[in-house]
N, C-alpha and C positions, 0 to 999 in steps of 0.2 A: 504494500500500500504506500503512495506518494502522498505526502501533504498536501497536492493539490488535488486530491480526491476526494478529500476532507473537505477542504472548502466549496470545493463545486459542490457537494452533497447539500453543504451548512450552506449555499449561496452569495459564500463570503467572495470579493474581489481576489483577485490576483491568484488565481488559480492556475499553476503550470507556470505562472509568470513572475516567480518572487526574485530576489535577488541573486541566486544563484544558476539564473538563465543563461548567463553568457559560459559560465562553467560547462552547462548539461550540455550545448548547441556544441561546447570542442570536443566533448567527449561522445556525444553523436556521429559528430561526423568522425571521430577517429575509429571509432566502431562499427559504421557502416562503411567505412573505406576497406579495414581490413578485412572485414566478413563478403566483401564484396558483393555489395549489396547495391540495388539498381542506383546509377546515378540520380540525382536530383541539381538542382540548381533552382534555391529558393531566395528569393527575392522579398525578405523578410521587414512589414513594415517600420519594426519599431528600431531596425539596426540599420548602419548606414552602408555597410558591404555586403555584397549577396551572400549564402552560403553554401557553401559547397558539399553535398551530400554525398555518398555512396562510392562504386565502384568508378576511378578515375582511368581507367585504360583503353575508353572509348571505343570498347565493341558495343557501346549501346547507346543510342541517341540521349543524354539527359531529359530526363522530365523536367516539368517547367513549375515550381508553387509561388503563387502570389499571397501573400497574408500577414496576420502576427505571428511572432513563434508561439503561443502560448498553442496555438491552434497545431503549426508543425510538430511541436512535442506533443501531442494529442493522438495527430497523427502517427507518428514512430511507434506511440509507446500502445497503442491499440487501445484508447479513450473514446467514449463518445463525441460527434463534434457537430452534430447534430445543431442547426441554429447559429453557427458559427459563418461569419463571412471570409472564403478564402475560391483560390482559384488551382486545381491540378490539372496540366495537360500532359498528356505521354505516359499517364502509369494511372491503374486502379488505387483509390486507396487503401486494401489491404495489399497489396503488395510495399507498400511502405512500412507498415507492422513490424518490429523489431522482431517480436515476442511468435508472430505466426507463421 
């Protein structure tokens, strides 16, 4: 269980988005680099560099996310995102799923 699951439940702010976001986002992508996991290239609102997700060896076209990261941590970590505004092109969202 994440402490942001806590709070989405309790309805509380900053869910998936506390302070140690920029932490989880390098250790995402270092984790989906080496697990060789589909690229991404997400285009994250609340950060000023894209970030660079997944397998970087370009046998595969990156997928495209437009959004907040609270929503992209959502997505990887296999959370509900339901009601959430974001944009994915090139990949389902369970294949983004760390966990599936």
């Amino acid at each position: 269980m994440h402490a942001g699951d806590v709070r989405d439940v309790l309805g509380e702010p900053g869910a998936y988005a506390g302070p140690g976001l920029p932490d989880a986002l390098a250790l995402l992508a270092r984790t989906t680099r080496e697990r060789g996991h589909l690229p991404l290239h997400a285009d994250v609102d609340d950060l000023d560099e894209p970030v660079r997700l997944g397998d970087v060896a370009g046998d595969r076209t990156p997928a495209r996310y437009i959004g907040d990261a609270a929503t992209l941590v959502r997505l990887y970590s296999g959370r509900p995102v339901e009601g959430r505004a974001y944009e994915l092109a090139g990949a389902e969202t369970e294949e983004l799923n760390i966990f599936g």
